[in-house]
PLY file of the C-alpha trace (Angstrom):
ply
format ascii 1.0
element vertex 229
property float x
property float y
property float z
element edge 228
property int vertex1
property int vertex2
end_header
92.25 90.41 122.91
95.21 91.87 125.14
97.78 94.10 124.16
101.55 93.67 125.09
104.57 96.88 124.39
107.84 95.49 123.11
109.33 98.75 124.78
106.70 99.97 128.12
103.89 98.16 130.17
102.39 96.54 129.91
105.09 93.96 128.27
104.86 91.75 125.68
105.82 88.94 127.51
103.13 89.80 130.33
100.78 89.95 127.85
101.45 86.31 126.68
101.62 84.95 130.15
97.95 86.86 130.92
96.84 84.82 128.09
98.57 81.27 128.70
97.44 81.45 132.37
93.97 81.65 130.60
94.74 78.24 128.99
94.51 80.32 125.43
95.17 76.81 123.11
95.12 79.48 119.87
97.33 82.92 120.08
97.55 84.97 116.76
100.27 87.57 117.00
99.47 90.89 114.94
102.44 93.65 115.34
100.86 97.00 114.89
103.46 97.69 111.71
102.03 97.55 108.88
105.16 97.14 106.42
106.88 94.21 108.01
110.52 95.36 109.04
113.31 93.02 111.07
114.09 95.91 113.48
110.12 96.49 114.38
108.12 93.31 113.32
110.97 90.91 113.69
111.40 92.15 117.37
108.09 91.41 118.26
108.15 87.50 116.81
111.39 87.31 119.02
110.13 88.60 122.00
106.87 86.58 121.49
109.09 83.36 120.74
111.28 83.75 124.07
108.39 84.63 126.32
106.41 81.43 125.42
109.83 79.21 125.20
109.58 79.99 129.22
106.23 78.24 129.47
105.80 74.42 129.86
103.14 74.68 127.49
102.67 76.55 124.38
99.63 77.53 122.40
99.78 76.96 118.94
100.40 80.57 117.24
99.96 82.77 114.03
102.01 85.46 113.41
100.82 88.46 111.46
103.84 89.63 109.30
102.30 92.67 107.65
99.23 93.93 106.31
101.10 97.11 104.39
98.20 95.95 101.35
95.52 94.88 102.89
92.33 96.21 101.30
90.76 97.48 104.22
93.69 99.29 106.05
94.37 101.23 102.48
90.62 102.31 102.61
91.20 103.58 106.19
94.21 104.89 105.40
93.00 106.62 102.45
89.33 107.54 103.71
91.81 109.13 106.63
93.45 111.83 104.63
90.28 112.79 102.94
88.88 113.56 106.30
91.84 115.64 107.36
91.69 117.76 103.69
88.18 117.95 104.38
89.17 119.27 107.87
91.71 121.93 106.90
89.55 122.75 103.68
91.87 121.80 101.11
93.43 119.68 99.38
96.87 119.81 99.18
100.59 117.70 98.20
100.60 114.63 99.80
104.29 113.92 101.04
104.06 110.18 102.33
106.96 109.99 104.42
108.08 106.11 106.46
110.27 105.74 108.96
113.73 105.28 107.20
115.96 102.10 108.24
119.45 101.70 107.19
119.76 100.95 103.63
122.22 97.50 104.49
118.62 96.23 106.00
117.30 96.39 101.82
120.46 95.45 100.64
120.17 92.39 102.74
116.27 91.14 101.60
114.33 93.00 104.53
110.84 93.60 102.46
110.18 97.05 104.62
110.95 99.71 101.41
109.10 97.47 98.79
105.90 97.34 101.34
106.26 100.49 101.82
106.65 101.83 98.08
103.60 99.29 97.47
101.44 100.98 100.80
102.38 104.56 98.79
100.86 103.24 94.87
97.82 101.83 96.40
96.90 104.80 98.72
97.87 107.33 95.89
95.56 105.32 93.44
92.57 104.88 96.65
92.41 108.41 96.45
92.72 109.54 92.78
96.03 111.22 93.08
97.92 112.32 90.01
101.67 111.19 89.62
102.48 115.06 90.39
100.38 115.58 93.31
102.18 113.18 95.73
106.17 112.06 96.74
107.21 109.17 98.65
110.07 109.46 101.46
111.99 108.47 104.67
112.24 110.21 107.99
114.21 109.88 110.71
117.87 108.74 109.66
120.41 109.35 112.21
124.27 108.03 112.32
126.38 108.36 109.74
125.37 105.17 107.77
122.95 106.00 104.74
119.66 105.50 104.95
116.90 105.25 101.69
116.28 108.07 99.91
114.93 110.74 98.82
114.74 111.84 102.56
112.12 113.76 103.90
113.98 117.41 104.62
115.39 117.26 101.20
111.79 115.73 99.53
110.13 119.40 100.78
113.00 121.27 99.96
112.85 120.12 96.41
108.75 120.47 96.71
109.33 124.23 97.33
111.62 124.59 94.61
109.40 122.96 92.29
106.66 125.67 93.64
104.65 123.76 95.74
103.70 125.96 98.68
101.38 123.37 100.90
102.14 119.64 102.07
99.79 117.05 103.94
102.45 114.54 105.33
100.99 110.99 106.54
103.37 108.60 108.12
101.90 104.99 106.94
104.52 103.27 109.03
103.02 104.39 112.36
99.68 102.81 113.75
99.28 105.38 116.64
100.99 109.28 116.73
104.06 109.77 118.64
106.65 111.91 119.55
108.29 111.54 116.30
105.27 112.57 114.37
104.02 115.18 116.85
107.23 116.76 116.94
109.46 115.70 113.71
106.81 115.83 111.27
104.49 118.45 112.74
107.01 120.63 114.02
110.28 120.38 112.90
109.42 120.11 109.45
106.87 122.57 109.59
109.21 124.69 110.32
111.54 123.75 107.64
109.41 123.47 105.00
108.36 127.86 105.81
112.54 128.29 106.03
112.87 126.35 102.53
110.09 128.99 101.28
106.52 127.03 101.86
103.73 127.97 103.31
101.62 125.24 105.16
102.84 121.75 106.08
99.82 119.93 107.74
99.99 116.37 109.35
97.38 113.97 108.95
96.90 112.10 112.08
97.81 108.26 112.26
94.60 106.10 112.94
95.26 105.96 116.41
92.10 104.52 117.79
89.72 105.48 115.17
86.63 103.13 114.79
87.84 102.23 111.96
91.45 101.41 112.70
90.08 98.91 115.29
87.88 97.34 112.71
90.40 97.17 110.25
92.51 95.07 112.67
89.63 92.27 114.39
89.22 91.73 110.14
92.70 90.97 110.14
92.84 88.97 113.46
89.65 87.10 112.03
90.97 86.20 109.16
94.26 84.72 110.71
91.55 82.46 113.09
89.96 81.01 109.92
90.36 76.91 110.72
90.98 77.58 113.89
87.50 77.96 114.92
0 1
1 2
2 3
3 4
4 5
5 6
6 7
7 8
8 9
9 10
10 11
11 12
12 13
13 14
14 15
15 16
16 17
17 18
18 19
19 20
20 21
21 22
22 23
23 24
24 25
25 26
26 27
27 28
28 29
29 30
30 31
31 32
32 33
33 34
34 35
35 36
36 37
37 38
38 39
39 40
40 41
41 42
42 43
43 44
44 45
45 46
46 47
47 48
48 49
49 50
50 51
51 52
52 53
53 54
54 55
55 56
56 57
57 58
58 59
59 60
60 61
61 62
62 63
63 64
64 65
65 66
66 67
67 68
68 69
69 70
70 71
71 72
72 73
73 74
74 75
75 76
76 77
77 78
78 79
79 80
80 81
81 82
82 83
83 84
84 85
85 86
86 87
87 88
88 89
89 90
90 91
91 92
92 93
93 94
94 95
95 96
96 97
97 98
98 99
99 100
100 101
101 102
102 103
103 104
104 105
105 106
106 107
107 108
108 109
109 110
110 111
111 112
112 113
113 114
114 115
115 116
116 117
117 118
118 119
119 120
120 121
121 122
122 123
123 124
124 125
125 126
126 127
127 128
128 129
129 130
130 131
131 132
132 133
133 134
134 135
135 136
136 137
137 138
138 139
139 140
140 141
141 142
142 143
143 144
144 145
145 146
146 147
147 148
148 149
149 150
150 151
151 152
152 153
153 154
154 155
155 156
156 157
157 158
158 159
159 160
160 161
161 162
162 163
163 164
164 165
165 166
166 167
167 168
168 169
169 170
170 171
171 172
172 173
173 174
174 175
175 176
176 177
177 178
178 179
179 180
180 181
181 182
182 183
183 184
184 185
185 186
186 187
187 188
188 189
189 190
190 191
191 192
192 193
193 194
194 195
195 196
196 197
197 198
198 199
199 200
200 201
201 202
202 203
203 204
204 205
205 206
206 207
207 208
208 209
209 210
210 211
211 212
212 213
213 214
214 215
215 216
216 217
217 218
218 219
219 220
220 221
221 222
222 223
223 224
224 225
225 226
226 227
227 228
């Protein structure tokens, strides 16, 4: 298994020429997004396409287009945010919050806020949550084009003024931290969640490389080599 970046190094194209120098005859593609979205997922089947149209030879290939239900990354995702509550000692609103995309994207048949609002019912019901005890959202709009709603900064506002005073926020959409989780979701909001009047806004880490985020994805790469091997 190699990885490949469609933004950093190294590439996804170097990662596809690695393997076709091997004389791979059999290359499954598996985009770490888990709800399938044109901007993120759809980039990575074009890159992939135009690096092996280069190549004299192509493997036959598989591409992954989402696993945003797939039984075993909603038990890691769930058995995830247990572990943090059981880290921080409590248990506590769970605000699930996706990156946003622009709301044409929907309009247009992109599958990303369905996947998502799907990822949300089946975590929720995973871990036993009433209908009052979580909120699904989107971060990270920017421009002036409008993005789907309820947004994040206005979700905790209106926690806080229905008196909820402590948030957990998990970011589904994300396979590994980042900036925008570090700092937008563990900082930023933090600190507008205490402004709007609440008192603890936690994050609970994306899988990252947890032992069980890597098993959760060779299940899904074996499954995609079934009659193949």
């Amino acid at each position: 298994m190699i990885s490949g970046w469609t933004y950093g190094n190294p590439s996804l194209a170097d990662a596809i020429t690695a393997l076709v120098e091997q004389k791979v005859k059999r290359l499954p593609v598996l985009p770490l997004y888990p709800q399938y979205c044109s901007s993120t997922t759809g980039s990575v089947f074009d890159r992939a396409s135009r690096a092996l149209q280069r190549r004299p030879w192509q493997p036959e290939t598989r591409f992954v287009n989402a696993y945003h239900d797939n039984e075993n990354y909603i038990d890691v995702l769930a058995a995830s945010i247990q572990k943090h509550w059981d880290e921080i000692g409590e248990r506590s609103h769970l605000l699930l919050s996706y990156h946003g995309i622009p709301a044409v994207y929907v309009t247009e048949g992109d599958p990303y806020r369905t996947q998502a609002e799907a990822t949300t019912r089946l975590v929720v019901s995973r871990l036993g949550i009433a209908p009052d005890e979580w909120s699904h959202c989107y971060q990270s709009r920017f421009g002036s084009v409008v993005w789907p709603q309820p947004y994040t900064e206005d979700a905790l506002k209106a926690l806080v003024e229905r008196g909820v005073r402590k948030v957990t926020v998990v970011s589904p959409s994300f396979a590994v931290d980042c900036l925008e989780t570090l700092e937008e979701v563990a900082i930023e909001y933090r600190d507008k969640f205490q402004a709007f009047g609440g008192e603890r806004l936690t994050l609970a880490p994306a899988l990252n490389d947890g032992d069980g985020h890597a098993r959760m994805l060779a299940a899904i790469v074996e499954n995609q080599l079934q009659g193949w091997t």
